[in-house]
N, C-alpha and C positions, 0 to 999 in steps of 0.2 A: 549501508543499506540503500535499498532503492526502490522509487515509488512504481508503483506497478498503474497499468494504465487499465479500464474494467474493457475493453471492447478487445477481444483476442478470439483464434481458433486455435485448435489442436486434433488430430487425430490419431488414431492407434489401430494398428490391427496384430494378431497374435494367432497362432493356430495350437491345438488340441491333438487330442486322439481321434478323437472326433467332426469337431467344429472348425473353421476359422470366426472367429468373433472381430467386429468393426467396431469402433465408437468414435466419433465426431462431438465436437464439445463448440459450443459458439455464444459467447457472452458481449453483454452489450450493458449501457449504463443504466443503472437502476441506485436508488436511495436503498434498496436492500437486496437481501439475496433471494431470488425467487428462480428456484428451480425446476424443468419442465421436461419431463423424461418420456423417452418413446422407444418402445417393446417389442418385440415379438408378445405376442399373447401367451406363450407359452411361458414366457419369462416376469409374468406381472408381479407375480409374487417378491422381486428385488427391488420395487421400483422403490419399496422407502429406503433399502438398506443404499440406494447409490444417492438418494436423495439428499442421504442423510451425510454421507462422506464427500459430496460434491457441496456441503454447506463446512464441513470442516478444512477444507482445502482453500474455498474461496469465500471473502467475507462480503464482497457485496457485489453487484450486475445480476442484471436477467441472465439466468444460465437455461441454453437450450441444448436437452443431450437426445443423441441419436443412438443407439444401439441395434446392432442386424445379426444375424448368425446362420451360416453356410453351411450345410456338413459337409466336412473333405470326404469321405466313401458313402454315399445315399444308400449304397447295398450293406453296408454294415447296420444300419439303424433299421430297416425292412423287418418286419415281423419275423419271428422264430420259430418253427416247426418245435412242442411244449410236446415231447414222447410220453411224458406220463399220463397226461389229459386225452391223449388216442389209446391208451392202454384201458385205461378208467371208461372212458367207452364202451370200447369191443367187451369189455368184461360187462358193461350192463347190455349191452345186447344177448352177448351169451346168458346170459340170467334171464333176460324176456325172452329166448326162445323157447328156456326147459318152460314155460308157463302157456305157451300158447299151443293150441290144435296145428295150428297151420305155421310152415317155415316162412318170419319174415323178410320183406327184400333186406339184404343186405344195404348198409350206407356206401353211397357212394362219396370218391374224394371230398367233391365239393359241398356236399353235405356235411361232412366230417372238418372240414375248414370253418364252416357257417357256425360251428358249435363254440360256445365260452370256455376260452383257456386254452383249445388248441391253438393259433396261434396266439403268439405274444410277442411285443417290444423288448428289444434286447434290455431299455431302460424305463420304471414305469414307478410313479410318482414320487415320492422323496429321493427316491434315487436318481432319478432323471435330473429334477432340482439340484441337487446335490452335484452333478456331473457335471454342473456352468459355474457353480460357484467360482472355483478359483480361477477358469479362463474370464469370467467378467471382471473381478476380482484387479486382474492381472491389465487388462484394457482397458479399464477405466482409469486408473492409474497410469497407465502411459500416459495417456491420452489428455491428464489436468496438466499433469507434466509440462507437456506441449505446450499445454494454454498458458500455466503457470510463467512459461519460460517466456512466450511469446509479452505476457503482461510486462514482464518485467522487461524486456529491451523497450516497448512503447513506453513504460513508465520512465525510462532513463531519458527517452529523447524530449517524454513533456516537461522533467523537473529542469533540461537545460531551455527551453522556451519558458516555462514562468519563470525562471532565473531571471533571464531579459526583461521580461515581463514589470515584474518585480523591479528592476535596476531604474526602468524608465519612469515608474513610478515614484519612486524614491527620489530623482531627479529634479520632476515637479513639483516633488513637496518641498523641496532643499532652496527652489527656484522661488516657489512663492514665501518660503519662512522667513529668505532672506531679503526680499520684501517689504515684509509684515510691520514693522515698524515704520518705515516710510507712509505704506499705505495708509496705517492709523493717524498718521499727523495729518495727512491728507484728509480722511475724514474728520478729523476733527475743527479743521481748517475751512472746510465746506460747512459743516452744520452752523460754525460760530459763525459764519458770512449769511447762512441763511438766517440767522438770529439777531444779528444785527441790522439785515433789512426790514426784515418784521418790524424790529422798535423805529425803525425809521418810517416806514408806512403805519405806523398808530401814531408816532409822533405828529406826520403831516395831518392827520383826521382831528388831533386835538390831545388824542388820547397817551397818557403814559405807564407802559406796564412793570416799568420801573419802582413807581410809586408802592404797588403791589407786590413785587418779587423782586427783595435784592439784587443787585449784579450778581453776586456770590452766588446764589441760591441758580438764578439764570445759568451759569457758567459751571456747574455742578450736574445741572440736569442733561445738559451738552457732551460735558465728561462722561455723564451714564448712559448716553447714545452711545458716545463712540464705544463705550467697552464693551456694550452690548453686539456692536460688529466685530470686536477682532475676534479672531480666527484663532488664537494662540493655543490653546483648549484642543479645538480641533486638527489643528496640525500637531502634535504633542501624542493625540491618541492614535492618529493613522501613523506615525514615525514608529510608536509602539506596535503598532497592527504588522506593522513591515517587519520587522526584526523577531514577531513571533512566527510570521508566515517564513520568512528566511531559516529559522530552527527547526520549522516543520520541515522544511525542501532537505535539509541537511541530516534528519533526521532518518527518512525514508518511509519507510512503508505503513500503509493502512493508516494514513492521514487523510483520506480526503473529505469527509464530513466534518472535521476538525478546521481544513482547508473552507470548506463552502461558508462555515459561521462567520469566519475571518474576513470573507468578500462582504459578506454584509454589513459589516461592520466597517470596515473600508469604505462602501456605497455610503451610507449611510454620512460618515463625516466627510467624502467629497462632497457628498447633495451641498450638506449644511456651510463649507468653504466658497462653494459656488455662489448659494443664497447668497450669504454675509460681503463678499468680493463682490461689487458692481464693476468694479473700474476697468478700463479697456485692455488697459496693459497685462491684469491679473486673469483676462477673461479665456486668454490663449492656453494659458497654462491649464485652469480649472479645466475645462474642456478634454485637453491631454488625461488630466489624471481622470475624469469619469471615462474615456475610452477605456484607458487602462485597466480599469479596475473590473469594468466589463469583459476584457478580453480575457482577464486572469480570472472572472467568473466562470465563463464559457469553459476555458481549460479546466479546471478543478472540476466541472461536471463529471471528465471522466477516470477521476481518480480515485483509485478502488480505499 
């Protein structure tokens, strides 16, 4: 399977008996599906039913659809000369003549046009509706198609960029893990030297803090610094973060809100790796992985 990317186009056009029908489809990144449909006025009465299949097709991006419609013969759809409604007339004329003293004018054409029911639409209302259904039907459908198709070749080329994405980041968690132990002796190495100065500048003053706080008890509270800096915790969870985002990427499709929790959750224990890491050497690395982790944010934005 393969992850689709939400920013695509698609069009379709299709011709009738009638009509040729156009639709144009243009979706872009959104947290949900939010559909925005545009009409001929004549056609409004569909706008839930495509709303409604352009939400079963695509599950999330701003979708913006365009619909138009042309008639191939303009002289076919032209009003229809209604012979029964001229009959039904001249019959009530002839009936107001037997009643009046004096012979009325006669109707003329255009008077007899101007009347209700003489002309008519070859197509007039349910039936008319009725006469688009299946060419909209039919072009709308193309036309997700399109889009659909198009999502999916972008969604192939983003899951091979977070792949990289992904790989680099995995690299500086592997870089700093391995590390991770050196580091900590390091800190612990630093704090006992800052600890042992301490007793040295109370010892010159007079004072001994010794007397108050065993060595043991000193050298435990040292111990509880340094543990409080490692990283192990932290690197553990993002190693796990990696290898659920990698299932997702292999997984494919209609991950991407599943994808954006994941960055957070990633940002979130680089923040805390970077905090707890001061040292110069670990600072290049931390650095790398919050780029990273930022870039595979940015990406997942537009993954449907």
């Amino acid at each position: 399977m393969t992850l689709k990317s939400m920013t695509a186009f698609g069009s379709a056009e299709i011709k009738t008996q009638f009509f040729t029908y156009r639709c144009e489809i243009r979706t872009l990144n959104s947290r949900f599906c939010d559909v925005s449909v545009k009409l001929p006025r004549s056609l409004l009465a569909f706008e839930a039913q495509i709303i409604q299949r352009i939400k079963e097709r695509l599950l999330r991006g701003k979708v913006d659809v365009f619909i138009d419609t042309v008639p191939i013969d303009r002289t076919a759809l032209l009003p229809q000369l209604n012979a029964a409604a001229v009959q039904h007339y001249t019959r009530l004329s002839d009936e107001l003549q037997s009643h009046l003293r004096e012979t009325p004018r006669a109707l003329s054409v255009a008077e007899l046009f101007r009347l209700e029911g003489v002309l008519e639409s070859p197509l007039q209302g349910q039936d008319a509706l009725a006469s688009h259904e299946d060419g909209l039907k039919k072009v709308l459908e193309r036309a997700c198609e399109a889009v659909i198709k198009q999502r999916a070749s972008e969604g192939h080329a983003l899951g091979i960029a977070l792949g990289k994405i992904l790989d680099q980041i995995s690299e500086q968690r592997e870089i700093i893990d391995g590390k991770r132990q050196v580091i900590q002796a390091q800190v612990y190495e630093t704090y006992r030297k800052r600890l042992d100065k301490l007793l040295q500048n109370l010892e010159d003053t007079g004072k001994k803090l010794n007397v108050l706080l065993p060595e043991e008890r000193l050298l435990s509270e040292v111990a509880l610094l340094t543990d409080r800096s490692d990283i192990e915790e932290e690197v553990t969870r993002l190693g796990a973060h990696i290898q659920e985002f990698q299932r997702l990427l292999a997984g494919g499709e209609e991950v991407g809100r599943r994808m954006d929790f994941l960055c957070q959750e990633m940002h979130r224990e680089v923040n805390t790796i970077s905090n707890k890491m001061t040292q110069l050497d670990l600072a290049q690395h931390s650095l790398l992985l919050k780029q990273g982790v930022e870039r595979l944010r940015q990406q997942v934005q537009n993954i449907e």
